[in-house]
Each structure stands twice: as C-alpha cells, then as structure tokens.
N, C-alpha and C positions, 0 to 999 in steps of 0.2 A: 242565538245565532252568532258564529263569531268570523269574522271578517279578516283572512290574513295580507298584509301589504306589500309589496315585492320591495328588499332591501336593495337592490342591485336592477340597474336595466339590463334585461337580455342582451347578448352580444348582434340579435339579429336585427334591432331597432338604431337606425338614422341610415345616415349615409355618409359617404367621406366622396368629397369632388377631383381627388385629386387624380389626375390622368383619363378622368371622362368627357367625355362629349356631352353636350345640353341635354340632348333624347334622353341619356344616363340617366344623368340626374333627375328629369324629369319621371323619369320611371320608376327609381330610387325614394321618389318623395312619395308617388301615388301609390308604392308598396308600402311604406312607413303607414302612412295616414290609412291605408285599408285594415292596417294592424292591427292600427289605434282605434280605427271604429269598431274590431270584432273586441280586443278586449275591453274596451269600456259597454259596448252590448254584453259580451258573459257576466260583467262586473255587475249590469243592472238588474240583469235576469237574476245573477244571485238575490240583488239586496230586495228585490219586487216582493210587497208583502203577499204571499200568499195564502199565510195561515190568518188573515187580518178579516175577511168577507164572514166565514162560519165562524170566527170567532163574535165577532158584529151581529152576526142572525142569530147566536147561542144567546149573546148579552142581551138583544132588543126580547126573545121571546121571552126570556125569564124575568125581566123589566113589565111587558105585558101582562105575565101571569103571577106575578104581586102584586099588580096594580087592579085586577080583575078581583085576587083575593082581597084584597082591602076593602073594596069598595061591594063586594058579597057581606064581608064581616060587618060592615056601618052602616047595611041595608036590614040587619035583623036586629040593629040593637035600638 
C-alpha cells in the first residue's frame, strides 16, 4: 500500500479576513474545516485495513488445521 502526501496546500484551503464581514469569515472557517473533515475521512478510508479480516480468518484456520494435525499425528504414535 503506498500513501502519497500533498507537498503543497491547495489554493482553496484557509481564508484571508481582509475586507470581510464576521458572517465571512465565519463561513470561511466552516468551509475550511468541512474540507478538512472530508479529506482526512478519504485519508482513512484509504489507510482502513481491509485486506487485515480474510487475511486474520486465512491465518486463524490454517493455525487450527496444524494444530488438529498435530495432535491426529501424537494420537497414533
């Protein structure tokens, strides 16, 4: 999996105060942070293990069925 990092902020992230009204800004900030929530949510979606569960039920049953053979093989000897 490889993860690439943005070198640069988009130009479309902050806000600049100058010649606005409060409301503005105000509005300005909850656009910023709405941003900020979707791409750090795409960020986690990416990094969310998902191949980690069938890989975990692959390891536990082959774990199981060595451990069943083993214990087959020192029941006949």
């Amino acid at each position: 999996m490889t993860v690439t990092v943005r070198t640069t902020v988009p130009t479309g992230y902050g806000w600049s105060a100058d010649g606005k009204t409060a409301a503005e800004i105000s509005e300005d900030i909850r656009q910023t942070q709405y941003r900020l929530e979707a791409d750090a949510r795409a960020l986690r979606s990416k990094l969310a293990p998902r191949r980690l569960v069938p890989a975990a039920a692959v390891a536990g049953g082959l774990a199981a069925l060595a451990i069943l053979i083993r214990t087959i093989r020192r029941r006949r000897r």
